[in-house]
TINUPA-320234 format. One record per residue (C-alpha): x, y, z; chain; residue in three letters; residue number from 1. Coordinates in nm, 3 decimals. Layout:
N
<<X; Y; Z>; 'A'; 'Ala'; NUM>,
...
This chain:
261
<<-23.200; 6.853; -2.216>; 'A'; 'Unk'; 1>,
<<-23.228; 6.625; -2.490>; 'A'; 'Unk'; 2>,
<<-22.908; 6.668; -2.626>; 'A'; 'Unk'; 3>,
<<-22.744; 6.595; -2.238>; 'A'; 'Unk'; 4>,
<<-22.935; 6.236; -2.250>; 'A'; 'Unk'; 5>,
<<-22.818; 6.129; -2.538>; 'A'; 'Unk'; 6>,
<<-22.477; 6.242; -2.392>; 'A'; 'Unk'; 7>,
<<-22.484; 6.060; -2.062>; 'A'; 'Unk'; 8>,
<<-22.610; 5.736; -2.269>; 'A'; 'Unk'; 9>,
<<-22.315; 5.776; -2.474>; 'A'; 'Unk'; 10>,
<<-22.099; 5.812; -2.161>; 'A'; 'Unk'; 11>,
<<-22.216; 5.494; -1.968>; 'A'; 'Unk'; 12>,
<<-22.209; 5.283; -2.261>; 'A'; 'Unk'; 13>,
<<-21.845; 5.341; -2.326>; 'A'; 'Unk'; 14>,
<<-21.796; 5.355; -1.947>; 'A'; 'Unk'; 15>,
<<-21.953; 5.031; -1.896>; 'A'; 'Unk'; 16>,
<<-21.718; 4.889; -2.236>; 'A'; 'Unk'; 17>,
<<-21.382; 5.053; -2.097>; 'A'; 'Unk'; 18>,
<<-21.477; 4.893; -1.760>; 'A'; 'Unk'; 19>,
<<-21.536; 4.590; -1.881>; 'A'; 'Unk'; 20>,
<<-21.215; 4.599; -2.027>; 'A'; 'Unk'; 21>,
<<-21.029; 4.717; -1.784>; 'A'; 'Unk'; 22>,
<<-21.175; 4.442; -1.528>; 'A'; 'Unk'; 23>,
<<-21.048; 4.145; -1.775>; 'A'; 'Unk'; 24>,
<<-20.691; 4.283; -1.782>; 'A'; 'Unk'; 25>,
<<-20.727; 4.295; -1.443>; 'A'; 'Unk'; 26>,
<<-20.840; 3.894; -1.367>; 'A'; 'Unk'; 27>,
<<-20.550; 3.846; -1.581>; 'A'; 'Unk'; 28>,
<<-20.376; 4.014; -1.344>; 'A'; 'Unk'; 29>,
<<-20.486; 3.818; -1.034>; 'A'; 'Unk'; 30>,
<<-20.473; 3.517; -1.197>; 'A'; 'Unk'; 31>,
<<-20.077; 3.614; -1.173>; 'A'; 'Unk'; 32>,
<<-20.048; 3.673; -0.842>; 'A'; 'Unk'; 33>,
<<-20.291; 3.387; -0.727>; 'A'; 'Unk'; 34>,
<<-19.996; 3.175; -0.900>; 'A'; 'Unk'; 35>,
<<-19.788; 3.408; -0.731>; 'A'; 'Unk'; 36>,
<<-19.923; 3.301; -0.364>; 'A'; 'Unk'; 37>,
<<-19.927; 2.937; -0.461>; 'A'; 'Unk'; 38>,
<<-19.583; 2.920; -0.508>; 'A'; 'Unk'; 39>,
<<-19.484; 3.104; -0.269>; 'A'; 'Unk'; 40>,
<<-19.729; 2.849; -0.019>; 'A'; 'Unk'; 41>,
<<-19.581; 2.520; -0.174>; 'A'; 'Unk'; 42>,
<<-19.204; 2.699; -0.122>; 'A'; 'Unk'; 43>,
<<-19.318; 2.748; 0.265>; 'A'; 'Unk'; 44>,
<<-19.430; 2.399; 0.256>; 'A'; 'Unk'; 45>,
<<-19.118; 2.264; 0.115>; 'A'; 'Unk'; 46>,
<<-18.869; 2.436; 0.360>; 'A'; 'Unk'; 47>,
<<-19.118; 2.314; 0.648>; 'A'; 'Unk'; 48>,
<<-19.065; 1.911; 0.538>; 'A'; 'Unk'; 49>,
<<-18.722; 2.015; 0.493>; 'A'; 'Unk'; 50>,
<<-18.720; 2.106; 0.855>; 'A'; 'Unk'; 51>,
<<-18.884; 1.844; 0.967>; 'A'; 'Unk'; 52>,
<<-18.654; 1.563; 0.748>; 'A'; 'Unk'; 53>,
<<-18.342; 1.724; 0.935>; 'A'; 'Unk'; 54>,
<<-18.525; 1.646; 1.286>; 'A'; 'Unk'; 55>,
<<-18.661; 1.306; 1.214>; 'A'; 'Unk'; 56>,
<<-18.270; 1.257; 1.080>; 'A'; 'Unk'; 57>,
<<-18.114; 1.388; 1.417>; 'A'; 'Unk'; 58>,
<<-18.323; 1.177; 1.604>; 'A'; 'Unk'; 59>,
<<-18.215; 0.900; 1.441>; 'A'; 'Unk'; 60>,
<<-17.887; 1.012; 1.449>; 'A'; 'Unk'; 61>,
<<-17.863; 1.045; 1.827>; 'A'; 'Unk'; 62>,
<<-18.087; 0.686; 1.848>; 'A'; 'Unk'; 63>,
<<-17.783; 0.511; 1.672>; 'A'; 'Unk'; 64>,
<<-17.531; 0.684; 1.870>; 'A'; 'Unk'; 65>,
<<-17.688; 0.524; 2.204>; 'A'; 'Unk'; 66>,
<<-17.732; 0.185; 2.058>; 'A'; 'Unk'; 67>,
<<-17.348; 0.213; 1.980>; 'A'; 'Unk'; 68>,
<<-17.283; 0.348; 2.334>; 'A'; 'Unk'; 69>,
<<-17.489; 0.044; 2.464>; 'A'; 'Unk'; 70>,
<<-17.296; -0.217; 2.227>; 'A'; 'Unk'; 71>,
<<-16.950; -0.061; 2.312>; 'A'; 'Unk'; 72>,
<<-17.091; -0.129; 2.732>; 'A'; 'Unk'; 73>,
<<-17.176; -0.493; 2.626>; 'A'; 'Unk'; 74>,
<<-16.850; -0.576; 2.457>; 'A'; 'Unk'; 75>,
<<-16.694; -0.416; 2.823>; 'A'; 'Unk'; 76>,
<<-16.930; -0.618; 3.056>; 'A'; 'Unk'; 77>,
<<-16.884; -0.977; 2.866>; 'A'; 'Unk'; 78>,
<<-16.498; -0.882; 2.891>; 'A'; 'Unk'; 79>,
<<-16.564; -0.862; 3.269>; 'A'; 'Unk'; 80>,
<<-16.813; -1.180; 3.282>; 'A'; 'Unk'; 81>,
<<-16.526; -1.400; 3.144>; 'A'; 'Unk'; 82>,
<<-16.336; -1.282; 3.407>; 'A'; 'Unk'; 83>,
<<-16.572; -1.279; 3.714>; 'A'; 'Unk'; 84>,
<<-16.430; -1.484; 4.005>; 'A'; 'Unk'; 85>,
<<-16.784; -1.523; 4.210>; 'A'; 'Unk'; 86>,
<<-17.057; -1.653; 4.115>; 'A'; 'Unk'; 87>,
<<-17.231; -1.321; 4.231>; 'A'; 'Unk'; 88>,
<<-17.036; -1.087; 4.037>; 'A'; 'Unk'; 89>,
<<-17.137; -1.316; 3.787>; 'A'; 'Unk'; 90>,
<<-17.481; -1.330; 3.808>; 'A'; 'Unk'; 91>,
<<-17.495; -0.917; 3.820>; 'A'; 'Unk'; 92>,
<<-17.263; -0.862; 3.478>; 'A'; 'Unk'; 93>,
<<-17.482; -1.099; 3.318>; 'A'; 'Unk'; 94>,
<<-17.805; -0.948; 3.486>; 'A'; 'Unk'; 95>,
<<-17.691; -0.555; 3.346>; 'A'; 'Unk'; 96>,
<<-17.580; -0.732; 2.948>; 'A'; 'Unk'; 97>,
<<-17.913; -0.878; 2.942>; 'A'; 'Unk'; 98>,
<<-18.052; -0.527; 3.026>; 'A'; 'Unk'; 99>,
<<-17.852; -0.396; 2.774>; 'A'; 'Unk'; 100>,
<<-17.978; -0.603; 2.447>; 'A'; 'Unk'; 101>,
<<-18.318; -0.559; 2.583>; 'A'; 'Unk'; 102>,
<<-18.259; -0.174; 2.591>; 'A'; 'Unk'; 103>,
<<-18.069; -0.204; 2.267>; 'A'; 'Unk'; 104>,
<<-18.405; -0.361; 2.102>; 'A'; 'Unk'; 105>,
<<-18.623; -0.083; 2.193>; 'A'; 'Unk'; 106>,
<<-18.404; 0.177; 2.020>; 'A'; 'Unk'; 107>,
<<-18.316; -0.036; 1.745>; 'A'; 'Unk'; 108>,
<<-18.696; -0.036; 1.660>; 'A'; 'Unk'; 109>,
<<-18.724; 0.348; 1.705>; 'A'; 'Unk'; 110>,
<<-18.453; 0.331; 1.456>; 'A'; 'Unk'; 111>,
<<-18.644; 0.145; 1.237>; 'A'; 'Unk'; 112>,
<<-18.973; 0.362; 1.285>; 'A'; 'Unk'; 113>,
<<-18.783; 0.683; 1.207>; 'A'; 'Unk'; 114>,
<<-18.657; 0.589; 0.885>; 'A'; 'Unk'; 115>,
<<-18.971; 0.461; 0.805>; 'A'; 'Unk'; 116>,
<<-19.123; 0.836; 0.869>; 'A'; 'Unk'; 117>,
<<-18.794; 0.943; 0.704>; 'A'; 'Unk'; 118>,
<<-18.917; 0.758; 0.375>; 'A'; 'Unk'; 119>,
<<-19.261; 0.910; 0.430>; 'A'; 'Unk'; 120>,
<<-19.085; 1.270; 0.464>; 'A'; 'Unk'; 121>,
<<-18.926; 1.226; 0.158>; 'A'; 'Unk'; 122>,
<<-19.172; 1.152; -0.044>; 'A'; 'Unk'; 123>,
<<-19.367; 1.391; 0.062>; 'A'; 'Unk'; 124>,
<<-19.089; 1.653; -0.051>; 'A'; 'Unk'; 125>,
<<-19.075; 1.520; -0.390>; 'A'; 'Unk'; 126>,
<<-19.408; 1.578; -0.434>; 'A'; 'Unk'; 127>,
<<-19.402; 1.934; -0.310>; 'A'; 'Unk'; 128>,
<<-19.059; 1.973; -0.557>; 'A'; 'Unk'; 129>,
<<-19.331; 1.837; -0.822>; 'A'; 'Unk'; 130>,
<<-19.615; 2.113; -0.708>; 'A'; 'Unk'; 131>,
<<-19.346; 2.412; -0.716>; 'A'; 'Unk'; 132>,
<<-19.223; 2.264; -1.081>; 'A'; 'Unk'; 133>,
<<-19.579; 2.241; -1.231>; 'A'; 'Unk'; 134>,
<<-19.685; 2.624; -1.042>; 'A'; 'Unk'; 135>,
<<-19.397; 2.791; -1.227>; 'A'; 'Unk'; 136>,
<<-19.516; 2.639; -1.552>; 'A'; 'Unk'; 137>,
<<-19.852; 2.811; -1.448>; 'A'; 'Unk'; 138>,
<<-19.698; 3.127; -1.335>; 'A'; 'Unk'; 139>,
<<-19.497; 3.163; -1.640>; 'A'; 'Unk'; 140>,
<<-19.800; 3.111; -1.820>; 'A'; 'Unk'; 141>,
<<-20.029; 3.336; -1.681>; 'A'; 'Unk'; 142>,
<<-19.803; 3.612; -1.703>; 'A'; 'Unk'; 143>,
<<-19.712; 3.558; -2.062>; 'A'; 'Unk'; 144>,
<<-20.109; 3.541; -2.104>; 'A'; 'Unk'; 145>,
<<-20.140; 3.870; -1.887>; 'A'; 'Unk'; 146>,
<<-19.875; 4.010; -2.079>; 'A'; 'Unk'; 147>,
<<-19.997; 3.966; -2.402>; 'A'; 'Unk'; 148>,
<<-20.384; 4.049; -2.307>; 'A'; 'Unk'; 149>,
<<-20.270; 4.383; -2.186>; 'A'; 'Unk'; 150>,
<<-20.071; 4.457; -2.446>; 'A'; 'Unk'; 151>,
<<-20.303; 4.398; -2.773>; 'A'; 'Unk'; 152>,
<<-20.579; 4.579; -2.538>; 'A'; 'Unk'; 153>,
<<-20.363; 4.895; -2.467>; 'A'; 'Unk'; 154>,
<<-20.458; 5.059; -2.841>; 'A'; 'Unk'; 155>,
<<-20.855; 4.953; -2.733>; 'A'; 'Unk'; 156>,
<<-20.827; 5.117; -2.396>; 'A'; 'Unk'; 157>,
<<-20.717; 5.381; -2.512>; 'A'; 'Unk'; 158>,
<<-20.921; 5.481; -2.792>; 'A'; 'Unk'; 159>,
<<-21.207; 5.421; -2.556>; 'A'; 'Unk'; 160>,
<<-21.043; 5.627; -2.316>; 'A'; 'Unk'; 161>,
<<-21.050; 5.903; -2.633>; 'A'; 'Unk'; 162>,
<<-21.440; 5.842; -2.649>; 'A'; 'Unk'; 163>,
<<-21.543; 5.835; -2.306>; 'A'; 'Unk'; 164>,
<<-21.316; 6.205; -2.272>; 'A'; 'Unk'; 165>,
<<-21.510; 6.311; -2.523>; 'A'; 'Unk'; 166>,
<<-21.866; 6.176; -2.465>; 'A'; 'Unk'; 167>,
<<-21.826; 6.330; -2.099>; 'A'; 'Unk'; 168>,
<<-21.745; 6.660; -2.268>; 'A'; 'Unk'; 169>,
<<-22.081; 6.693; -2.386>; 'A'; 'Unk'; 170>,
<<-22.255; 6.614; -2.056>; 'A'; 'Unk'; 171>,
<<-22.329; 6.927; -1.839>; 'A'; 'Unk'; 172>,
<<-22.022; 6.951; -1.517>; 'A'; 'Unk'; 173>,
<<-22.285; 6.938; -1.296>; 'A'; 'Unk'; 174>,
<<-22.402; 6.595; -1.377>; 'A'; 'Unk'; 175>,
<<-22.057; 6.478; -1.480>; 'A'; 'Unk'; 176>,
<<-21.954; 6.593; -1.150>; 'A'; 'Unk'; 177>,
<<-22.223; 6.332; -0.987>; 'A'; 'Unk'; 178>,
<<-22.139; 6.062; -1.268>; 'A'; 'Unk'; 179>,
<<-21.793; 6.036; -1.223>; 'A'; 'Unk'; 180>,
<<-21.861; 6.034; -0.822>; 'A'; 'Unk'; 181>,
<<-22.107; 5.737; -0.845>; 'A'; 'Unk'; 182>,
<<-21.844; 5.576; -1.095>; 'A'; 'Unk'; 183>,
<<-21.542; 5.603; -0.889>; 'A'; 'Unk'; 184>,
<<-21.711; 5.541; -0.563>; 'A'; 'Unk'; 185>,
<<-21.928; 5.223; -0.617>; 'A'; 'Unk'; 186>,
<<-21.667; 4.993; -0.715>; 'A'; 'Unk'; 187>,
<<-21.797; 4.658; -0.537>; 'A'; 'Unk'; 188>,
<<-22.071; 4.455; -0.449>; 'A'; 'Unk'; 189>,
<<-22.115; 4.601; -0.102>; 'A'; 'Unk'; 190>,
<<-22.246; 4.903; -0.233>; 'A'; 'Unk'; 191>,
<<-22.471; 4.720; -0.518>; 'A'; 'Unk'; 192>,
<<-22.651; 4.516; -0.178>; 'A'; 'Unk'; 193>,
<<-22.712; 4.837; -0.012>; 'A'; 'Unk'; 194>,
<<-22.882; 4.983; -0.402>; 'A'; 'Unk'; 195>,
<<-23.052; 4.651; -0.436>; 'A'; 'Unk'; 196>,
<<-23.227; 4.697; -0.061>; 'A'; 'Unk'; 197>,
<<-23.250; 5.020; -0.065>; 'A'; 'Unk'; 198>,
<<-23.492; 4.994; -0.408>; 'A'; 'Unk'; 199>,
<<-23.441; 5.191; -0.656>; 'A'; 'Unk'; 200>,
<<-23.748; 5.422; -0.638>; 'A'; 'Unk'; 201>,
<<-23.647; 5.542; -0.325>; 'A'; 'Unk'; 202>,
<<-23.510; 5.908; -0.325>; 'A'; 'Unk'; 203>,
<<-23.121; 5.928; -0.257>; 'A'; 'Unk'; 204>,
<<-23.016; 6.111; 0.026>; 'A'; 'Unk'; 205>,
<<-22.684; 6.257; 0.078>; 'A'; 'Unk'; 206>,
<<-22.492; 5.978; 0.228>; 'A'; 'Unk'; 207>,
<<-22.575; 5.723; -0.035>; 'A'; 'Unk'; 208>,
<<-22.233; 5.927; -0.225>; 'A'; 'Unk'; 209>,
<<-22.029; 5.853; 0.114>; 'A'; 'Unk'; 210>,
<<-21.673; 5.643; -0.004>; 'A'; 'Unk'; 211>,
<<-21.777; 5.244; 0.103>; 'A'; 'Unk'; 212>,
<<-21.573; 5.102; 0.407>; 'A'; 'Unk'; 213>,
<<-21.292; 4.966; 0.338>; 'A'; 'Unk'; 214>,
<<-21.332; 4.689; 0.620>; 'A'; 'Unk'; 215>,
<<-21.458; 4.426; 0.392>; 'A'; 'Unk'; 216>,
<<-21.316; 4.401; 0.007>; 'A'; 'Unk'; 217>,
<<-21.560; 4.326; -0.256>; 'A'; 'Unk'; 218>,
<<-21.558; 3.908; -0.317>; 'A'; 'Unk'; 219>,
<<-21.553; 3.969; -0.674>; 'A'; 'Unk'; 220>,
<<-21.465; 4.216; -0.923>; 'A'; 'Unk'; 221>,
<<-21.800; 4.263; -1.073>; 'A'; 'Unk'; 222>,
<<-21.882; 4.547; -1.349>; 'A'; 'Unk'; 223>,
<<-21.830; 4.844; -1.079>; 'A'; 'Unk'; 224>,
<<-22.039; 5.049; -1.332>; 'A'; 'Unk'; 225>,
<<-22.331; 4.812; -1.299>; 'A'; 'Unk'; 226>,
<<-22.375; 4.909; -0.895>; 'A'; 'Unk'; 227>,
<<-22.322; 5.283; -1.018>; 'A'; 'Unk'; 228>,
<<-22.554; 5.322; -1.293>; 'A'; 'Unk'; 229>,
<<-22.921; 5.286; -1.051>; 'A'; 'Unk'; 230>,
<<-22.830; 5.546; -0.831>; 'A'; 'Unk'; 231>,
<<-22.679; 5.733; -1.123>; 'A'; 'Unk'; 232>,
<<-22.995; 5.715; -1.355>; 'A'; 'Unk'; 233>,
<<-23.244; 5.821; -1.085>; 'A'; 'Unk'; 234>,
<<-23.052; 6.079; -0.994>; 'A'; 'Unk'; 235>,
<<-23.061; 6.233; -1.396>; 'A'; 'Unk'; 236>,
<<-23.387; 6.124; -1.431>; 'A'; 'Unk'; 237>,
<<-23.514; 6.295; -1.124>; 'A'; 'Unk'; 238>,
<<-23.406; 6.601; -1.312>; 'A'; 'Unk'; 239>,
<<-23.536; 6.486; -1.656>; 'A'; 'Unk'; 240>,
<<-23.837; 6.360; -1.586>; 'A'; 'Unk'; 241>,
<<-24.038; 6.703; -1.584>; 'A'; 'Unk'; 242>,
<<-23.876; 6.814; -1.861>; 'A'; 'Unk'; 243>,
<<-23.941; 6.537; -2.072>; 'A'; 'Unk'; 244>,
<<-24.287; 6.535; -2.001>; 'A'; 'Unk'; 245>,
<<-24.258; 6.917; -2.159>; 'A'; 'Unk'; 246>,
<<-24.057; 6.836; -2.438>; 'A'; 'Unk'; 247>,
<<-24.232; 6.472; -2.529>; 'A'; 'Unk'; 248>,
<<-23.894; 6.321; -2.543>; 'A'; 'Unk'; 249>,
<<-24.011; 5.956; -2.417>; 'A'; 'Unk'; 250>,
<<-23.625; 5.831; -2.328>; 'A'; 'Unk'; 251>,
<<-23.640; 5.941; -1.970>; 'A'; 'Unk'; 252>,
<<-23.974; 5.755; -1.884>; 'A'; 'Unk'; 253>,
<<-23.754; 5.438; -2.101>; 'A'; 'Unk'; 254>,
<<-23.477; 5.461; -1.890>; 'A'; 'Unk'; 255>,
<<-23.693; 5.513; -1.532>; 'A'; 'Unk'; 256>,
<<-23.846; 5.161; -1.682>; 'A'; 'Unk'; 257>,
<<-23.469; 5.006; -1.743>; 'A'; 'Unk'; 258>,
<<-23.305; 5.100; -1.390>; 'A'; 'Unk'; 259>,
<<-23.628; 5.057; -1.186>; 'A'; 'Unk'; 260>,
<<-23.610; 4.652; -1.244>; 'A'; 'Unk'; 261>,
């Protein structure tokens, strides 16, 4: 029994190193795709004030069109007031051209509004041509920087890799068996709340090896090993404690101190 703790020592310590690992390849990773979304959001963004640059435009488009319509009337109607006969006729073709350059102001300041906001737009897209320039800088970089992280760590994960294989060799099946089930399966903080209020001096029951729910992902991607290695511990030192208090070997009553804090 001595010889299988110092084996499942060995085996989380190079567990908890590969995983640590493993987890900053990983940010790098994210860190990617966050640049990845960003892009992709400022690229929505830009083909939305696109949109909205070709409607402001049309408007002002059909705007101009009137006030031409309503010029092209006036030039009619003052052809017609030169050659009114009655004083009534008159009166009305001068009434309606007076109505016309009234109406004619009113558009020609909605003119002037919408290529004010047309300015705005288009300034606004610049900018957002700006944010996508400067994100694919970023992306570029952070995959470069992914890249090259994952690459000189490859020979490191897999040595480790080498040494966990062979540190979890030496533990019994039966308590590799519950190891690798605590490792795989507590891989986020959800799991580490319910350790942390369950206590760790409480006795594990059968559920507390149950997959986590999938209905909310872990926030962060914490040391999944760290959530793991309280239930983990108790569990061999349930089994180790008796039998270190036969054999003298002090490590079990250590490690009940170090994973009951």
């Amino acid at each position: 029994m001595s010889a299988t703790l110092d084996a499942l020592q060995v085996l989380q310590q190079v567990t908890l190193k590969l995983t640590a690992l493993r987890s900053k390849i990983e940010r790098k990773k994210r860190s990617v795709r966050s640049h990845e979304h960003r892009q992709a959001a400022h690229e929505a963004e830009l083909a939305a004030k696109h949109e909205a640059i070709m409607q402001r435009q049309s408007a002002v488009d059909q705007l101009e069109l009137e006030v031409k319509t309503h010029e092209d009337r006036t030039t009619q109607l003052r052809e017609a007031l030169n050659k009114s006969k009655t004083n009534k006729e008159y009166a009305a073709l001068l009434t309606e051209i007076n109505t016309g350059k009234a109406d004619n102001s009113k558009l020609e300041d909605q003119i002037l509004e919408g290529m004010n906001r047309l300015e705005e737009l288009r300034a606004e897209e610049q900018v957002i041509h700006s944010k996508i320039e400067d994100e694919k800088q970023a992306l570029a970089n952070a995959r470069k920087a992914a890249e090259a992280f994952e690459h000189d760590s490859q020979a490191e994960v897999e040595a480790l890799g080498r040494e966990r294989a062979e540190a979890a060799s030496a533990v019994p099946s039966s308590t590799l068996s519950i190891f690798e089930r605590v490792a795989e399966r507590h891989d986020g903080n959800k799991r580490q709340r319910d350790v942390q209020s369950q206590g760790l001096n409480n006795e594990i029951q059968p559920g507390d090896f149950q997959a986590p729910s999938h209905e909310a992902e872990p926030k962060n991607e914490g040391n999944l090993f760290e959530a793991a290695q309280g239930p983990l511990m108790k569990l061999a030192i349930r089994g180790f404690n008796s039998i270190g208090q036969q054999t003298g070997d002090s490590r079990a009553e250590e490690f009940h101190h170090d994973y009951d804090e």
